[in-house]
N, C-alpha and C positions, 0 to 999 in steps of 0.2 A: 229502742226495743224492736219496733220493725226494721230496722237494716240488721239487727242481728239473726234475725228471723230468715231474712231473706237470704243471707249467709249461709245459714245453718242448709234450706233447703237446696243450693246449691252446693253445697256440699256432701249432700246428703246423694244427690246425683252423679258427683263423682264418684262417691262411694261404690255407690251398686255398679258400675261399670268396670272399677276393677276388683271389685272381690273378689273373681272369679282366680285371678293373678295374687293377690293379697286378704285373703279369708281370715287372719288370724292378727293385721297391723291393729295394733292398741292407737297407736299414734292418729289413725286416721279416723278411728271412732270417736277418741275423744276429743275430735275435731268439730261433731256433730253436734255436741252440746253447748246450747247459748250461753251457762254461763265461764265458758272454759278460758283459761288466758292464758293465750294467745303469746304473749311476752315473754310470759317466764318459762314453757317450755318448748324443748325442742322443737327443732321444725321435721315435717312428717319428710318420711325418706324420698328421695329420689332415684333411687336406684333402678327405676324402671324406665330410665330415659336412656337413650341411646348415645352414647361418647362417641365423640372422634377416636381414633387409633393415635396414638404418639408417633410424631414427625417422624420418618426413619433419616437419618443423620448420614448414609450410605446411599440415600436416593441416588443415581446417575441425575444431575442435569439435564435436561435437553438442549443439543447443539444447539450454536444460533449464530446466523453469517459471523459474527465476530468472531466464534471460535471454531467454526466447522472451518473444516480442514477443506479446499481447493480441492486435495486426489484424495481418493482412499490410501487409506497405509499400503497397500497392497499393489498400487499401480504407482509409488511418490519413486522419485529421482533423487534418492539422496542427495549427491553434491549440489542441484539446485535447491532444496530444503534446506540445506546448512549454508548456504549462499545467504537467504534469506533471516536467518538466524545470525550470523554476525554481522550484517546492515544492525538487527535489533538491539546486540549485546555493546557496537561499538557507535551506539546512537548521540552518546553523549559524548565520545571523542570528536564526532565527525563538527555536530552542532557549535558545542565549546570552542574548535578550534575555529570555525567560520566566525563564532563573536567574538572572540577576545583580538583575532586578529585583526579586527576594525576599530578597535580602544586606542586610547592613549594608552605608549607604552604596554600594549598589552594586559594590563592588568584591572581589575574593576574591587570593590571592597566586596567582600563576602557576606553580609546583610545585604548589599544589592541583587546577588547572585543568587541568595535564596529563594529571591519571588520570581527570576526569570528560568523559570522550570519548561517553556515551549520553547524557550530562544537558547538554553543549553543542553537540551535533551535531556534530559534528568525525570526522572517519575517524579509526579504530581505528589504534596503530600509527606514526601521525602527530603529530608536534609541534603543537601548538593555535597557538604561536605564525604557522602558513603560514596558518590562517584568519583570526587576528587581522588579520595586516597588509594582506588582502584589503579591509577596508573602514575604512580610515586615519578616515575621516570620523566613526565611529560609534564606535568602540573606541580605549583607546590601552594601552599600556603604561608601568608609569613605578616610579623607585624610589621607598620610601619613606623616612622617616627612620628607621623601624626599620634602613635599609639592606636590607629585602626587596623583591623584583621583583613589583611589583602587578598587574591588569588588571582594569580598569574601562570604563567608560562615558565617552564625552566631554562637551561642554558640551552640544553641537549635542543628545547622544542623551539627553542628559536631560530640555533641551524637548520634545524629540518623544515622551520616555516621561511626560508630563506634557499635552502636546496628546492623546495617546491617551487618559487617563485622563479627560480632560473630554469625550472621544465617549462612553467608556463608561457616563458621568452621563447624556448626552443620550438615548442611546438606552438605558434602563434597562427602561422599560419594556414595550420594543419586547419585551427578550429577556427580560424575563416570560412574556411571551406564548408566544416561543418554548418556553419551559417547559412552561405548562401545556399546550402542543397533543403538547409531548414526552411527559407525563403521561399525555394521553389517548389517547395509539395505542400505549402500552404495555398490555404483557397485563394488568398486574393494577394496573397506576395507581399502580404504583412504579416508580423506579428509584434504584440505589444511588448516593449520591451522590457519591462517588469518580469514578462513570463519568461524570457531567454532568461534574467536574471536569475529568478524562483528557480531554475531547474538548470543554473549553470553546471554545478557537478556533473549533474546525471551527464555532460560534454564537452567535462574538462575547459571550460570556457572560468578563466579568471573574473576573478572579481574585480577589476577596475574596467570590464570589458568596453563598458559604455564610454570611457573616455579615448579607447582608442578606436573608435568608428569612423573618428574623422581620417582616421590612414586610410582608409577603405573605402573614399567616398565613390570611386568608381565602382563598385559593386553594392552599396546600399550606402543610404541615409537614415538620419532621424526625422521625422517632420511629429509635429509636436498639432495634436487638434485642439479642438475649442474648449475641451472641456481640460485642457491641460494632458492629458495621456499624451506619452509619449511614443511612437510605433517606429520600428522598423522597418524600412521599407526597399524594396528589391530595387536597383538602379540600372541593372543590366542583366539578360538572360545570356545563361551561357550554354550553350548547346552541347559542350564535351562533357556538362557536370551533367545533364539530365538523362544519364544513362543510370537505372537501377543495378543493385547487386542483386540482384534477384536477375535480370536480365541479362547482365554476366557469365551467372552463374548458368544460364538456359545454353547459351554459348561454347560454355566449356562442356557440359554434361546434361543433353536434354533430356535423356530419360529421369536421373534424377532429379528434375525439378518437376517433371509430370506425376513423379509419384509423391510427390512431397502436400502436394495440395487437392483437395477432393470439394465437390462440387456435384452431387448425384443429380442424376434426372430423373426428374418427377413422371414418370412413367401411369399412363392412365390405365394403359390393360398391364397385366403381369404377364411379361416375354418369354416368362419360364428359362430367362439365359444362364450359363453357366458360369463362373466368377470371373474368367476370362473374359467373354463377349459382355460383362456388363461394366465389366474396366474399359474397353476400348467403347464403348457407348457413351459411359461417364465424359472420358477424353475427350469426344467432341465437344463437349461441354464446358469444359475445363481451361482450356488456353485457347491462345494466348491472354495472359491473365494483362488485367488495365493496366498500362505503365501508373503511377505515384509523381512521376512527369506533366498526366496531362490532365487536364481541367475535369476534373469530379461532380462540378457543380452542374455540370449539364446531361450528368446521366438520371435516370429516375431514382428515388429514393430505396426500393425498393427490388431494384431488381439485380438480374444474377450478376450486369456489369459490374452495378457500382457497391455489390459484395466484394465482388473480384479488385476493384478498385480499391477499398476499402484495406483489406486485407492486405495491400501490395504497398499501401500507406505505412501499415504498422511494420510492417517486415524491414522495408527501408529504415522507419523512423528508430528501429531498433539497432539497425547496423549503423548508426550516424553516434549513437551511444558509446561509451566506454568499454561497459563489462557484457553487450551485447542484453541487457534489459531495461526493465524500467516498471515501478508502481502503478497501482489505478490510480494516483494522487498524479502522478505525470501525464497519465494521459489523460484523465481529467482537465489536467490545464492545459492541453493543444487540442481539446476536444473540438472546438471551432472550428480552427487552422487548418485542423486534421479531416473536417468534417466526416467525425465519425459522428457514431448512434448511442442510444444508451442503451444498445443491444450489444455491445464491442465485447461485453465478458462472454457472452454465448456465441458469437462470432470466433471468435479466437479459442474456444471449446471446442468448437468444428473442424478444427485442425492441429490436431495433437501433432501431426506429423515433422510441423513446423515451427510451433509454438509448445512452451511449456509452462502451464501457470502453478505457481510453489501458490504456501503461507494462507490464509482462510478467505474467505469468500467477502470478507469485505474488504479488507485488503492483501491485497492478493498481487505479485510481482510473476510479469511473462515474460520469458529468456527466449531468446533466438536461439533454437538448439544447435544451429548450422553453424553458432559463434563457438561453440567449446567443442573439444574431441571427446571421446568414450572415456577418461579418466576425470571430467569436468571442467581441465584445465582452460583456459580461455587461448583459440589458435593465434589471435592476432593482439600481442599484449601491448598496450601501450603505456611509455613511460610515468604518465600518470597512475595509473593502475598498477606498476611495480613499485611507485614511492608509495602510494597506501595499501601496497601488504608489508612494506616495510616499515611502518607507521603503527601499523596493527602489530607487529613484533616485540615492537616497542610498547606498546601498550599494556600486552600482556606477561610484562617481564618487570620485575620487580629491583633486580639489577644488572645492569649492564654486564652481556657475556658473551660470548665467543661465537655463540649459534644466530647473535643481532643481523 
């Protein structure tokens, strides 16, 4: 009886608080009475509390590096943005066709193929077979007499992975070259050979490259350290390769390479100069930019050289490329070699002039714009590069016709 009591008078306190709101709730009166139960009737209203609003189902998201766009819409390069867009669309061509061509016979079962969704590019989650059937021309499926569900390669993608293999003969010793220039604008005139591997594409450098280093040994070696890594390493400097295209290009046209890169000076009073006098002020500043040549490691971390250094790194390391680009995932892995910063996205921001970064802020692909002309075309195509657009032709045709 006394904890009903005590109820009652606690009740009775909320009462008077809100009558003033609820003057007439029967509900709430006959709440006040000790012998009232409680069980069998209603509970007193709630209406006087405050709701959330319902979800709105049309909220905009808030961007987030993974999907914010690099440029506004308003400043993007189409032909670079759709660049970047069929790397994404022909993700699982490119992947699939790098595994399967290391199998037996090309082929692997399709219960296998289901769980290596990183190692054929396929979305996570997703059945491999919605990619397969996407390019009927190149892939097929079929049983075998084991009576297991295979996926392999067709007739058609075997020539073609056999036309690619006789470019890669042709141009052998194009992407030597490429090497040793990759050799000599690393810091210490190594790099691990794993990482030449990981981003052979991105340098038309074949897949068996490792076994043919021993033709090469006058210009690098393997030496193999303690912990087992295997590195690459420079055996001879060659003084005709460590001329930049950037340096070239100063050569043929100095005015345009002075205007191509900017570097302001930090100006401590305001000169009040006119756009003219504060370009030829910049200028002093500006060149001769650090050759990509010479030892980076002995400039200060921070200063305007080994920005300029820096910068003269990636310009080079992109003309050594195919399609005149390359992802944060690439330059991530020469980040060392390169000794760049983990300021290199905002560094290369500071130079639209020169650089162009597509696709969103986390991953995000920067083109040498100096490599394409005003229709996006790429000036200096190489054979590689013309067998995968015509790989990509194939891909997107469902049967062979006229326009292959």
């Amino acid at each position: 009886m006394a904890t009903k009591n005590k109820i009652s008078s606690l009740l009775k306190t909320l009462i008077s608080s809100f009558s003033n709101h609820y003057p007439s709730n029967s509900s709430l009166q006959n709440l006040t009475n000790p012998n009232y139960n409680y069980q069998s009737s209603s509970p007193f209203s709630t209406s006087f509390l405050r709701t959330k609003s319902p979800f709105k189902k049309n909220r905009k998201k808030k961007d987030t590096p993974r999907t914010k766009s690099v440029q506004h819409e308003s400043h993007q390069i189409q032909h670079f943005e759709q660049i970047v867009q069929r790397d994404i669309s022909f993700r699982f061509l490119t992947r699939s066709k790098e595994y399967l061509s290391k199998q037996p016979q090309h082929i692997i079962r399709l219960d296998d193929a289901g769980k290596l969704y990183r190692e054929l590019g396929f979305p996570r989650g997703r059945k491999v077979n919605k990619s397969i059937d996407k390019h009927p021309l190149l892939y097929e499926i079929y049983r075998h007499v084991d009576n297991k569900v295979w996926f392999g390669f067709t007739d058609l993608m075997e020539d073609l992975i056999d036309e690619e293999k006789r470019i890669m003969d042709l141009m052998e010793k194009d992407r030597v070259i490429k090497v040793i220039k990759l050799l000599m604008i690393s810091a210490d005139k190594r790099i691990p050979l794993s990482k030449i591997y990981h981003c052979r594409l991105l340098f038309g450098i074949p897949e068996d490259f490792r076994d043919r280093v021993d033709k090469y040994s006058d210009y690098f070696r393997i030496v193999v350290e303690e912990d087992g890594k295997r590195i690459l390493e420079l055996v001879k400097w060659d003084s005709s390769l460590a001329v930049s295209e950037l340096e070239r290009e100063y050569m043929l046209d100095e005015d345009k390479v002075k205007k191509t890169f900017k570097f302001p000076v930090k100006n401590v009073k305001n000169l009040d100069l006119d756009e003219g006098d504060e370009w030829k002020l910049n200028m002093l500043n500006t060149l001769p930019l650090v050759s990509p040549y010479s030892d980076g490691k002995e400039l200060k971390l921070w200063s305007l050289e080994a920005e300029k250094y820096r910068v003269g790194v990636i310009h080079e390391f992109l003309n050594l490329t195919l399609e005149k680009k390359a992802s944060i995932h690439h330059i991530v892995e020469f980040k060392e070699e390169l000794s760049l910063t983990k300021h290199t996205y905002e560094m290369l921001k500071k130079q639209p002039k020169a650089f162009y970064l597509a696709g969103t802020e986390m991953n995000w692909v920067v083109f040498l714009k100096d490599g394409y002309g005003d229709e996006g075309v790429l000036i200096n195509i190489d054979p590689q590069v013309v067998f995968n657009e015509k790989l990509y032709r194939y891909a997107q045709n469902k049967v062979i016709g006229d326009d292959i």
